[in-house]
C-alpha positions in Angstrom: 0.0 0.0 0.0 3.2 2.1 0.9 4.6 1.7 -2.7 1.4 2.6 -4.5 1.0 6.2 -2.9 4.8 6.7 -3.7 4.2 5.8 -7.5 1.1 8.3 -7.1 2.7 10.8 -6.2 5.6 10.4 -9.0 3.4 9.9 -12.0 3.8 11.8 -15.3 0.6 14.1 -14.5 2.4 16.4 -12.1 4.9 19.0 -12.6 7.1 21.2 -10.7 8.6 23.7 -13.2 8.3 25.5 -16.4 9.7 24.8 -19.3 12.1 27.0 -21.4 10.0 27.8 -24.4 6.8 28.5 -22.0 9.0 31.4 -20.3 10.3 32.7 -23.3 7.0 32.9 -24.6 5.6 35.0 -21.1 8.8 37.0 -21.9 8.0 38.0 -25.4 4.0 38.8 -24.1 5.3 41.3 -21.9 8.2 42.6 -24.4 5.2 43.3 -26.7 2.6 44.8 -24.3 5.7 47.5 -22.8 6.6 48.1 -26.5 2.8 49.0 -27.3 3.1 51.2 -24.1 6.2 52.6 -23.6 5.3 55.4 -26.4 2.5 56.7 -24.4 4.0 56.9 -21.2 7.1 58.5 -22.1 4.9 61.1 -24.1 2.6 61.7 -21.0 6.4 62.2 -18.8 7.2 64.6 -21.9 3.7 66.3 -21.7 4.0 66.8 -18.0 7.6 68.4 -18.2 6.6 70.7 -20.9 3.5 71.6 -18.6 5.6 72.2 -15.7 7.9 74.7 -17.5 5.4 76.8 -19.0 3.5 77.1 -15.7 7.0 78.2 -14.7 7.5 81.0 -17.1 4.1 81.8 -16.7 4.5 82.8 -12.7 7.7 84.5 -13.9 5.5 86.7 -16.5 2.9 87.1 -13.3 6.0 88.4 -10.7 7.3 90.2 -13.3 3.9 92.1 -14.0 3.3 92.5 -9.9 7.0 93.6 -9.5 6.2 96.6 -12.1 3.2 97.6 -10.3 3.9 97.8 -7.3 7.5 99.5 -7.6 6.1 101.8 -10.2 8.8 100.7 -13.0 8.7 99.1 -16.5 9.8 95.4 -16.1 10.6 93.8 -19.0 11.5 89.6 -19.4 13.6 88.7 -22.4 13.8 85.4 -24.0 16.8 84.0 -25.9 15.8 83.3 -29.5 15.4 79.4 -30.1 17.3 78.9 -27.0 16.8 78.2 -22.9 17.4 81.2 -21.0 15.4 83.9 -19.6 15.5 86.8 -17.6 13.7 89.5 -15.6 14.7 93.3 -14.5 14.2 96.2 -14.5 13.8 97.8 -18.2 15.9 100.7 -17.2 18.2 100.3 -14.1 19.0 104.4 -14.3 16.1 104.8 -13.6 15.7 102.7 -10.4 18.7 103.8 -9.1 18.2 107.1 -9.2 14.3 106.9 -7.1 15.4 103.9 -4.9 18.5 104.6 -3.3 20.1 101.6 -1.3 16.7 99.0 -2.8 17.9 96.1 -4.6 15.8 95.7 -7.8 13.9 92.6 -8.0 15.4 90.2 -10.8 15.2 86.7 -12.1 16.6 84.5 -14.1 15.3 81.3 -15.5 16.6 78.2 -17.7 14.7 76.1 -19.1 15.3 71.8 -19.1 17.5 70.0 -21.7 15.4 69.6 -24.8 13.3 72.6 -24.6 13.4 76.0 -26.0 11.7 79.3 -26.5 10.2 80.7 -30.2 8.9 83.7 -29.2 6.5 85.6 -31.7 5.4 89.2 -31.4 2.6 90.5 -32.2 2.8 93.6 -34.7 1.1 95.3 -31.7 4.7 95.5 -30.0 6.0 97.6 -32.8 2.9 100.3 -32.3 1.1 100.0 -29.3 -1.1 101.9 -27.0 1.5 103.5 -25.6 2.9 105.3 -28.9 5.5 104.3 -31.3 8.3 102.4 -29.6 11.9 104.5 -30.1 14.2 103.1 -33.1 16.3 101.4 -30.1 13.7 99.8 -28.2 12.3 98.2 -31.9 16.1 97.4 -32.7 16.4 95.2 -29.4 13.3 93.2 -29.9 14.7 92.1 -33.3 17.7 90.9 -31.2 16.6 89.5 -28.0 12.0 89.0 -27.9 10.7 90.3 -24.8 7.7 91.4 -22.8 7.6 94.8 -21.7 5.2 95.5 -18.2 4.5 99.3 -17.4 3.5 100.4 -14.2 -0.1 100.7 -14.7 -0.1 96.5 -15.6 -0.3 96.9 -19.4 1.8 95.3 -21.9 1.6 94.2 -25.5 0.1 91.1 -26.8 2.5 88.9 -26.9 2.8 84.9 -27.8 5.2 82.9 -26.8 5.5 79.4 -27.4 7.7 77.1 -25.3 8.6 74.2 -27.5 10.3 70.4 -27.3 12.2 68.6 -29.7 9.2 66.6 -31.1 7.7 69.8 -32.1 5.2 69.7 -29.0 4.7 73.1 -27.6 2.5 75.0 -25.4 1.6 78.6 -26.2 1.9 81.3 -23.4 -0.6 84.4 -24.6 0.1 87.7 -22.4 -2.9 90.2 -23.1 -1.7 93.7 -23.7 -4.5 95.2 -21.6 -4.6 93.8 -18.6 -0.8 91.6 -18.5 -2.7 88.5 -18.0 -0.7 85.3 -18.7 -2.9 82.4 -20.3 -1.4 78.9 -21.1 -2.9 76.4 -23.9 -2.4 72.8 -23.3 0.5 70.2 -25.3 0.0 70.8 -29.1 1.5 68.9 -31.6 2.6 70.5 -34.7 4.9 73.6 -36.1 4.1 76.8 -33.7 2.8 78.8 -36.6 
């Protein structure tokens, strides 16, 4: 009776481990499923860093704006042409010195991650605006180096700026002349024009 229960239990029916082909074939299931996924969640990573940034340089448009109004200066933020950096100051630091003797102007200056880059795009607006025709100089340094001009009073030009990735994914930061508001789109795909 002993012997029967050990043949039992050693029959052909049972078994204790995979075999080679039946792993490599679990293996190649789940090569397949990550490879159909992978795409969409590095573009969602991708989407979310391109989000973060222009939230970033949108707060930076915001301070600047605030910074203007309540010290009663023009603020302007520049933006390097296709590349990373950006800064904000004072538009003329004469100017601050001369009313605000021993205050430290409020600056910034921002880059932005590996991959991205500015492509800024002014509106004809900038060249003529509300406040009267800009000087030869001031139209001769927008050619060179875009940026967004706060007066005092809150007002600016309309301005579009479009922070944009290497896949040609890009989200467009609008500032309103009037009021200096700041409004983001979502992740587009495409060319920014």
């Amino acid at each position: 009776m002993k012997n029967a229960v050990i043949r039992s239990s050693h029959s052909g029916n049972s078994r204790t481990a995979y075999t080679l082909f039946e792993m490599l074939l679990v293996l190649a299931i789940l090569g397949m499923i990550s490879a159909t996924v992978w795409p969409a969640v590095t573009r969602l990573f991708g989407d979310h860093q391109l989000l973060e940034t222009a939230h970033l340089v949108q707060v930076t448009l915001a301070e600047t704006r605030k910074q203007s109004v309540e010290l009663g200066l023009r603020y302007e933020v520049h933006f390097e042409p296709r590349g990373s950096h950006y800064f904000a100051a004072p538009f003329d630091r004469r100017d601050f010195d001369a009313n605000r003797e021993g205050v430290i102007p409020w600056t910034f200056e921002g880059v932005l991650p590996a991959g991205l880059s500015f492509e800024p795009v002014l509106e004809d607006r900038l060249r003529t605006n509300f406040h009267g025709a800009l000087p030869q100089q001031e139209r001769e340094a927008d050619a060179r180096s875009p940026r967004v001009l706060f007066y005092p009073d809150g007002t600016t030009a309309d301005v579009t700026i479009y922070v944009v990735d290497a896949n040609h994914r890009y989200v467009r930061l609008s500032v309103r002349g009037l009021t200096g508001r700041v409004a983001a789109s979502g992740v587009m795909v495409g060319h920014t024009r």
